[in-house]
C-alpha positions as CSV (number, residue, x, y, z in Angstrom):
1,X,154.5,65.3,71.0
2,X,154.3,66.0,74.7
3,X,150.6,65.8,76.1
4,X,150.6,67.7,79.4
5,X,148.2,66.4,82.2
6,X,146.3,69.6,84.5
7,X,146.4,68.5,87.7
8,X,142.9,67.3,90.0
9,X,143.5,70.5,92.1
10,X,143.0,72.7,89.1
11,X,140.2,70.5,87.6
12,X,138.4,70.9,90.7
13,X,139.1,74.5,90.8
14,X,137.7,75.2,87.7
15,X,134.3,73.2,88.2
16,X,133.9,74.9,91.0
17,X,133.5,78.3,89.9
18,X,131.8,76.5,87.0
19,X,129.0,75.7,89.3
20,X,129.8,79.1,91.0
21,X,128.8,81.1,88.3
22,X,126.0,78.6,86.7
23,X,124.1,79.2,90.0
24,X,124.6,83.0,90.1
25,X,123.0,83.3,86.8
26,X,120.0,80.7,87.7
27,X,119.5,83.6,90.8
28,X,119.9,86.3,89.1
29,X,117.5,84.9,86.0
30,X,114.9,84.0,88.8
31,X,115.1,87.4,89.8
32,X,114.1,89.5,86.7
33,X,111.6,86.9,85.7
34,X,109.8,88.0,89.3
35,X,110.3,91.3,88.3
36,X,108.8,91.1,85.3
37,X,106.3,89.1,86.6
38,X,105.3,91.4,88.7
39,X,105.4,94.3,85.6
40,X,103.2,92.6,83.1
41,X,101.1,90.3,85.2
42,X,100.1,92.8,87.5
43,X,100.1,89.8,90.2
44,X,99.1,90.5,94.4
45,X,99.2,87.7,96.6
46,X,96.1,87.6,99.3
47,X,97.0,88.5,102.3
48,X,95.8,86.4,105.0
49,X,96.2,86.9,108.7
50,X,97.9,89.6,110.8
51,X,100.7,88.7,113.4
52,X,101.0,91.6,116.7
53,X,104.3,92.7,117.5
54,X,104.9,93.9,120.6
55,X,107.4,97.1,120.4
56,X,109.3,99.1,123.4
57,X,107.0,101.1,125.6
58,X,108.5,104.4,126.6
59,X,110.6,102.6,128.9
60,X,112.1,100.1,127.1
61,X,109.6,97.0,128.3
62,X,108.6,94.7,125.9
63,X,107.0,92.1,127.7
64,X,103.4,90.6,127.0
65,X,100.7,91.9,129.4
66,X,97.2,91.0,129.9
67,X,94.8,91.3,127.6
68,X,92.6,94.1,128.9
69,X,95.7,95.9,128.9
70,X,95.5,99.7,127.1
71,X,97.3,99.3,123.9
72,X,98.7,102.2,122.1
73,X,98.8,101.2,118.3
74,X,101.7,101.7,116.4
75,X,101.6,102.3,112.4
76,X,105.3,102.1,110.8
77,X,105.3,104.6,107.3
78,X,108.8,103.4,106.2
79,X,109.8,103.6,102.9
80,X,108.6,105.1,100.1
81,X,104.1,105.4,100.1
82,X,102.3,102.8,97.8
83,X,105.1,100.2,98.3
84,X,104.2,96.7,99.9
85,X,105.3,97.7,103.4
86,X,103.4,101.2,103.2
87,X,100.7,101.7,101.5
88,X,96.8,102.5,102.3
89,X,95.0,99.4,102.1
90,X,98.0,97.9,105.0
91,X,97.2,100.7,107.3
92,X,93.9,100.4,106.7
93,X,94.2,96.7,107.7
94,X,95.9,97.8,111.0
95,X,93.0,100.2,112.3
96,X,90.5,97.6,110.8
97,X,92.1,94.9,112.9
98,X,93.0,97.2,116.1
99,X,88.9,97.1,117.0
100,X,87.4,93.1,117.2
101,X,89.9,91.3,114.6
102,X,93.2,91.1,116.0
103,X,92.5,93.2,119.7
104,X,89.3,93.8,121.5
105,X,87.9,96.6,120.6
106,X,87.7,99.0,122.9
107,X,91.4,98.2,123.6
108,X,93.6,100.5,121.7
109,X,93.8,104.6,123.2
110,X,96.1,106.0,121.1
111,X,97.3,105.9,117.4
112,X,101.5,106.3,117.4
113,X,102.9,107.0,113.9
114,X,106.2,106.2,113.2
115,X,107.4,108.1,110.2
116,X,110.6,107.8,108.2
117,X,109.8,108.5,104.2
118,X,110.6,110.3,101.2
119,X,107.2,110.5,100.0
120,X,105.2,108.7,97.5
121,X,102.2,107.8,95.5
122,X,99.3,110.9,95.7
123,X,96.3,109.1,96.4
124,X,98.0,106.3,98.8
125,X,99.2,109.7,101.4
126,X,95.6,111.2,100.6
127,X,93.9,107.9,101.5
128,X,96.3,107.3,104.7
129,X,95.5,110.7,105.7
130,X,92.0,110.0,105.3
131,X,92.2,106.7,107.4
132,X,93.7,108.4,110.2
133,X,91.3,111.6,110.5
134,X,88.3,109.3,110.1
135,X,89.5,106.3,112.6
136,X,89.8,109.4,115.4
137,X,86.6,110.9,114.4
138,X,84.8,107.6,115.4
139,X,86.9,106.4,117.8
140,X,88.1,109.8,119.8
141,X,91.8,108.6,120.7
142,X,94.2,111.2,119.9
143,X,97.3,110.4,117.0
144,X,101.0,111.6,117.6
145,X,103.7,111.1,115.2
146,X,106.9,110.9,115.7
147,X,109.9,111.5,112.8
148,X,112.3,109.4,112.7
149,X,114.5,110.6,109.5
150,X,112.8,111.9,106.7
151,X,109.2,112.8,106.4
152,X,109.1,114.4,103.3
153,X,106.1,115.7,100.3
154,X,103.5,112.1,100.9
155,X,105.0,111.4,104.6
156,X,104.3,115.5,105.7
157,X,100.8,114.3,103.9
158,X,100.1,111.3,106.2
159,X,101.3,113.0,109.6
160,X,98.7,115.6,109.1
161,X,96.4,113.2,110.0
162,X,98.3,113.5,113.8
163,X,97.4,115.6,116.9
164,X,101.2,116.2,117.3
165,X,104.2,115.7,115.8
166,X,107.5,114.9,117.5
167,X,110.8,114.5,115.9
168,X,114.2,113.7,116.1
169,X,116.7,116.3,116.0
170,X,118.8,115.3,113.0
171,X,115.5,114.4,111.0
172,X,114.4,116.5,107.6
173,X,111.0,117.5,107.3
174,X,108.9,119.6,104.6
175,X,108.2,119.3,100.6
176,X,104.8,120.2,99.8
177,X,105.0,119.3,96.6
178,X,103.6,117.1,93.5
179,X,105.4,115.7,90.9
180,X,104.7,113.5,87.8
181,X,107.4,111.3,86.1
182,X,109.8,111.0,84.9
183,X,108.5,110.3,81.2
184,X,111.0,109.7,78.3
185,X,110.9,109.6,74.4
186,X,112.2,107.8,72.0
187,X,110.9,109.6,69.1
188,X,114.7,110.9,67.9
189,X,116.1,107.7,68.2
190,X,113.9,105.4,66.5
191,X,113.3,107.9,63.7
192,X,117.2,107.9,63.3
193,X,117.0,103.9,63.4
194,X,113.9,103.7,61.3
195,X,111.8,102.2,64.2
196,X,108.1,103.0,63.8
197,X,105.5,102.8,66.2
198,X,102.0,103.0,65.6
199,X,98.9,103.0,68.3
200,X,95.2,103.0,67.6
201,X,92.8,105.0,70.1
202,X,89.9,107.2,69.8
203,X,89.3,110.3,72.0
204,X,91.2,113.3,72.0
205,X,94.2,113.2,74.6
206,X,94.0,109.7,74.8
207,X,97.8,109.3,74.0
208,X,99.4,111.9,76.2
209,X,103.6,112.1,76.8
210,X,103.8,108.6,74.5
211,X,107.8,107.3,74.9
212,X,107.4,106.9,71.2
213,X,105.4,109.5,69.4
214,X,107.1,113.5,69.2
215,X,105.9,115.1,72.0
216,X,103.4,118.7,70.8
217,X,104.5,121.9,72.7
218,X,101.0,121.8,74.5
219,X,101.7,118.1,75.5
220,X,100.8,118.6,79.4
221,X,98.2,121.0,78.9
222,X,95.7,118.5,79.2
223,X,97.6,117.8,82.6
224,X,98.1,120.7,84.5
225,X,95.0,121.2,85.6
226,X,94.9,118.1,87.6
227,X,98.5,118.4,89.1
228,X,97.2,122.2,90.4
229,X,93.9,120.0,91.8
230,X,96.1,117.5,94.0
231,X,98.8,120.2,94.6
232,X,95.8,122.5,95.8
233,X,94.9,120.0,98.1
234,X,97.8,118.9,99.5
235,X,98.9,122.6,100.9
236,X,95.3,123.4,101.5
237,X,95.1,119.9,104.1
238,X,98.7,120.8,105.4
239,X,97.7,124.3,106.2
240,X,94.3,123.3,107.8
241,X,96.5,120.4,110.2
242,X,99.2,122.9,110.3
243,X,98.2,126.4,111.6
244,X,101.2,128.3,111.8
245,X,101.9,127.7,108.1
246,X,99.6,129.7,105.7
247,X,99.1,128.2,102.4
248,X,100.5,131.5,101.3
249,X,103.5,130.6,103.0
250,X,103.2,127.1,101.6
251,X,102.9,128.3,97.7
252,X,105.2,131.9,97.6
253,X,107.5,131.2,100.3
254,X,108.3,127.5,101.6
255,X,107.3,126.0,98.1
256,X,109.0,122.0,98.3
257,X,112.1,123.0,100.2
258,X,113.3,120.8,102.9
259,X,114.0,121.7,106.6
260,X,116.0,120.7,109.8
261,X,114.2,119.8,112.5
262,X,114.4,122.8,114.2
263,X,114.0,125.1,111.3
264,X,110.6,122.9,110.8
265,X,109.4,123.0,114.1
266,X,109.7,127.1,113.8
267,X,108.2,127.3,110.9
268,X,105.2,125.2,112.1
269,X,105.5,121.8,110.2
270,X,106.0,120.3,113.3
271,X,105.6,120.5,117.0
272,X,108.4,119.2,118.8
273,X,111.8,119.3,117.0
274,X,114.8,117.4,119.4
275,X,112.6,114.9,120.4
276,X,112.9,111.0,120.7
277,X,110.5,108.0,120.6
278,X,110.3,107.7,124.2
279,X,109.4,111.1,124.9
280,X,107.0,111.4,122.1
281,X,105.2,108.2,123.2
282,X,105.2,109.3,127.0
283,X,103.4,112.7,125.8
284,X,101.0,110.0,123.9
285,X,100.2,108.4,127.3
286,X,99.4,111.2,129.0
287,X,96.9,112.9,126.4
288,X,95.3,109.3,126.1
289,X,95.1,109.4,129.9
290,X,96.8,105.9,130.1
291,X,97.2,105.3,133.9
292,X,99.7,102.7,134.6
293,X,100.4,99.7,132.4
294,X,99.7,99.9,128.9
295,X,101.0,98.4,125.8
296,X,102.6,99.2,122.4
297,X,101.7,96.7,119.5
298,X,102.3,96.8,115.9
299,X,100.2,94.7,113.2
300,X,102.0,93.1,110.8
301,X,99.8,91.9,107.2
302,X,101.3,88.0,106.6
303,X,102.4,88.4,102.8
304,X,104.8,86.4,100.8
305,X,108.8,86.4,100.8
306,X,108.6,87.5,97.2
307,X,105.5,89.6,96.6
308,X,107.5,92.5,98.0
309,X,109.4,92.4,94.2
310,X,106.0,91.5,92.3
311,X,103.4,93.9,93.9
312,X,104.6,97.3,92.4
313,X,107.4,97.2,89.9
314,X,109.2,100.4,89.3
315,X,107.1,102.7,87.1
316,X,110.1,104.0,85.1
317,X,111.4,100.3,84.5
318,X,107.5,99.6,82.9
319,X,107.3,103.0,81.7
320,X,111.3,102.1,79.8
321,X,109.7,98.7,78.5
322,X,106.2,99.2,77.7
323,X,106.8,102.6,76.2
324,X,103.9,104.2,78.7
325,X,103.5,107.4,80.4
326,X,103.7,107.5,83.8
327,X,100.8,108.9,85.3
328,X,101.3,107.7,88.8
329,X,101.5,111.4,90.5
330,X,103.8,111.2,93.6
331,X,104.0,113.6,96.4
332,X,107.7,113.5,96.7
């Protein structure tokens, strides 16, 4: 019987992807646990303190100046509305910390939004919107935005709460809409499999669009009336912010559709379309009456690497494993 030896090379080659693939699956196991985490526990770090990030005037310069230097604020909504990065209770932070926290107050003239989002949780745009309108009401500094992409349904929500808006010329702007869902059910499947479910509640309506229970033909009824209410209010807002558009126009005519820049800027959702950041900014100087120097700072919330995947889990992965409705309405 002839025993053949494998040579070191090949030894080594295969403990190496050996350890390779062990580690891949320690990361990618560390990973969903965070997830889920996040989905269950409901966890949310504290945040602490706020860092200042000094970003490009409309020249370019990004160099500290002194102190008593007018600052024009900038507020990033990027991404999606009620995410970690953008949500309410961040910009809130921001205009908190723009008078006596992180800047004298006094200090800031101007509020610049930069906007690039699809949209998002209802009551996050409402509450930004909010935010915005009342900081100006108290401190009397005019708010341009300026569109750098997408400002869709909850970002077209948010920029209402700006003097002007600017955009970019390949940007997309528009969707005055609300939406709820996606919601699935199971009921077919388990009743195929022999799967039962059973919940306990009192009250009528208390289980509404249940992943497991047949859905009754009147199974939003209970609903609607509160998706009219937000939707209601979201074109009545846009309309008021917005005076070329009607909210006839809004309901009958434009209804969610999306627009070019210019198309928007004609129909009245914005005010400038083939804009840039610089020029936007520069027209922000000038109706601040910033003479001279001035400079452009960002606040930045301190959070932790990972609280960005454990602070708002996806609704229709919780909705897919708890089996719950999802009644987070979205203005996207």
């Amino acid at each position: 019987m002839e025993i053949q030896r494998e040579s070191i090379f090949f030894t080594g080659v295969r403990a190496f992807f050996r350890v390779c693939l062990g580690t891949f699956g320690l990361a990618v196991a560390l990973f969903v646990l965070l997830i889920l985490y996040g989905m269950f526990a409901g966890s949310q770090a504290v945040v602490e303190n706020t860092r200042i990030h000094i970003e490009p005037d409309a020249n370019g310069n990004r160099v500290a100046l002194a102190s008593t230097t007018p600052v024009v604020l900038r507020i990033n909504i990027d991404g999606a509305i009620g995410t970690i990065g953008t949500n309410a209770k961040n910009i809130k932070r921001q205009l908190d910390d723009s008078q006596g926290f992180s800047l004298k107050k006094g200090r800031v003239k101007a509020i610049f939004l930069h906007i690039n989002t699809p949209g998002g949780d209802a009551t996050q745009s409402d509450d930004i919107y909010r935010y915005l309108m009342a900081y100006k009401q108290e401190y009397k500094v005019p708010v341009y935005a300026f569109v750098d992409g997408l400002c869709a349904s909850g970002g077209m929500y948010a920029a209402c709460g700006a003097d002007k808006i600017f955009s970019s010329p390949t940007s997309v702007i528009g969707s005055v809409g609300v939406l709820m869902g996606p919601n699935f059910n199971f009921y077919d499947v388990m009743e195929k499999y022999g799967i039962k479910e059973k919940t306990i509640t009192r009250g009528k309506d208390k289980v509404v669009l249940s992943s497991y229970q047949q859905w009754k033909p009147d199974e939003t009824a209970s609903l609607d009336p509160l998706i009219t209410y937000l939707y209601d209010r979201f074109v009545s807002i846009v309309s008021k912010s917005r005076p070329l558009i009607s909210e006839s126009e809004l309901k009958n005519e434009y209804g969610a559709r999306i627009f070019d820049a210019p198309k928007a800027q004609s129909l009245g959702y914005i005010d400038v379309a083939d804009s840039s950041y610089e020029q936007a900014l520069s027209e922000l100087t000038k109706a601040a009456k910033i003479d001279g120097a001035y400079q452009v700072i960002h606040l930045v919330p301190d959070r932790p690497i990972f609280q960005e995947f454990i602070h708002k889990p996806s609704s229709i992965l919780k909705q897919m494993f708890q089996g719950e409705p999802s009644f987070e309405y979205r203005m996207q």
